[in-house]
C-alpha positions as CSV (number, residue, x, y, z in Angstrom):
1,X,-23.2,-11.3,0.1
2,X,-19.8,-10.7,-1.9
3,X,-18.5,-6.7,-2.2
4,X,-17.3,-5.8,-5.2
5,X,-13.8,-4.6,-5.8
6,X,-13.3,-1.2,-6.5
7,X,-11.4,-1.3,-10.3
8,X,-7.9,0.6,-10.1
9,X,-6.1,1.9,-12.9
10,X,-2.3,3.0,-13.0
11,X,-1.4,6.7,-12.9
12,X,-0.4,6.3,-16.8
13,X,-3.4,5.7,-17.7
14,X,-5.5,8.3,-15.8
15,X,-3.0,10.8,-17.1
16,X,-3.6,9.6,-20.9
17,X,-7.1,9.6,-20.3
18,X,-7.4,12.9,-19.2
19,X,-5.5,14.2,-22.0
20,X,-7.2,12.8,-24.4
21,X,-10.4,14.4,-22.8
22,X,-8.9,17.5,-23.0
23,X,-7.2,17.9,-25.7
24,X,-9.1,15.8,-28.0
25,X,-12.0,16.9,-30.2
26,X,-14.6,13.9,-28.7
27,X,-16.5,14.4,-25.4
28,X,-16.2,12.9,-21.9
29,X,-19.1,10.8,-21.7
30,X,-18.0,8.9,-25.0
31,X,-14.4,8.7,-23.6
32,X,-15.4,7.2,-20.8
33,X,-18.1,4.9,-22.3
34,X,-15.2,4.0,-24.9
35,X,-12.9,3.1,-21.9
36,X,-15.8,1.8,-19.5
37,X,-15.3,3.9,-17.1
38,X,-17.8,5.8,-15.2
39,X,-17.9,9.6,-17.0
40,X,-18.2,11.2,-13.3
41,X,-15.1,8.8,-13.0
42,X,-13.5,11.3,-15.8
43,X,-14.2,14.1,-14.3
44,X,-13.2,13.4,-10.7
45,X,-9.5,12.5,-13.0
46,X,-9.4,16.1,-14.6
47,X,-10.7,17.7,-11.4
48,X,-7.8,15.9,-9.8
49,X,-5.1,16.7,-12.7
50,X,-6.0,20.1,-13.2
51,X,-5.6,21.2,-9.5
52,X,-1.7,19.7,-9.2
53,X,-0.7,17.9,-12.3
54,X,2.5,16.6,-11.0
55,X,1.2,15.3,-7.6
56,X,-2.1,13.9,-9.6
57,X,-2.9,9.7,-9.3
58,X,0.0,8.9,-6.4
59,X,-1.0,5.9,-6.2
60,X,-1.8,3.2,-3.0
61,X,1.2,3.9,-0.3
62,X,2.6,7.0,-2.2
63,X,2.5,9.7,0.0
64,X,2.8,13.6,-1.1
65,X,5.9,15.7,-0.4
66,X,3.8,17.6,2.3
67,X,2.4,14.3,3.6
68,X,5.4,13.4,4.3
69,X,7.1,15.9,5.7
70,X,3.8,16.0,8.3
71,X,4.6,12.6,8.7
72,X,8.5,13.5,9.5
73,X,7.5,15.8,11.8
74,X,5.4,13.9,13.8
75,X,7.7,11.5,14.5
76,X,10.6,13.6,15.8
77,X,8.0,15.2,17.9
78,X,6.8,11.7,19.2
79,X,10.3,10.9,19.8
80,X,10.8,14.2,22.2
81,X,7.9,13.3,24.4
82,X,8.7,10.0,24.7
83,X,12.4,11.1,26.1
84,X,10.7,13.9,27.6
85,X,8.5,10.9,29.6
């Protein structure tokens, strides 16, 4: 049995989408229909938007300024206890 691939779509176009759902006069199930997308899809996007705008859609391997300073952290601690060993 084949899986099917979950669709992606860049940042750019999640961003326009959800402006256009909420800015625009026309409703999120017939944006979504429009676009073929899935209107939960749509609101999962504004959810996601709304809450942090700038760190919205980073994308595969693009990691958030916190994430990364976790990540940062971790590692000079795994380097101490490796000395520290």
């Amino acid at each position: 049995m084949q899986q099917k691939k979950r669709k992606t779509y860049p940042r750019e176009f999640k961003i326009e989408t959800v402006k256009l759902a909420t800015e625009g006069d026309a409703k999120v199930p017939e944006i979504a229909r429009d676009l073929g997308i899935h209107p939960n899809t749509l609101y999962n996007w504004i959810n996601e938007f709304s809450a942090k705008p700038e760190a919205a859609f980073p994308g595969k391997g693009h990691s958030s300024e916190s994430d990364a300073e976790t990540i940062r952290q971790l590692k000079r601690e795994n380097e101490r206890l490796k000395m520290e060993r």
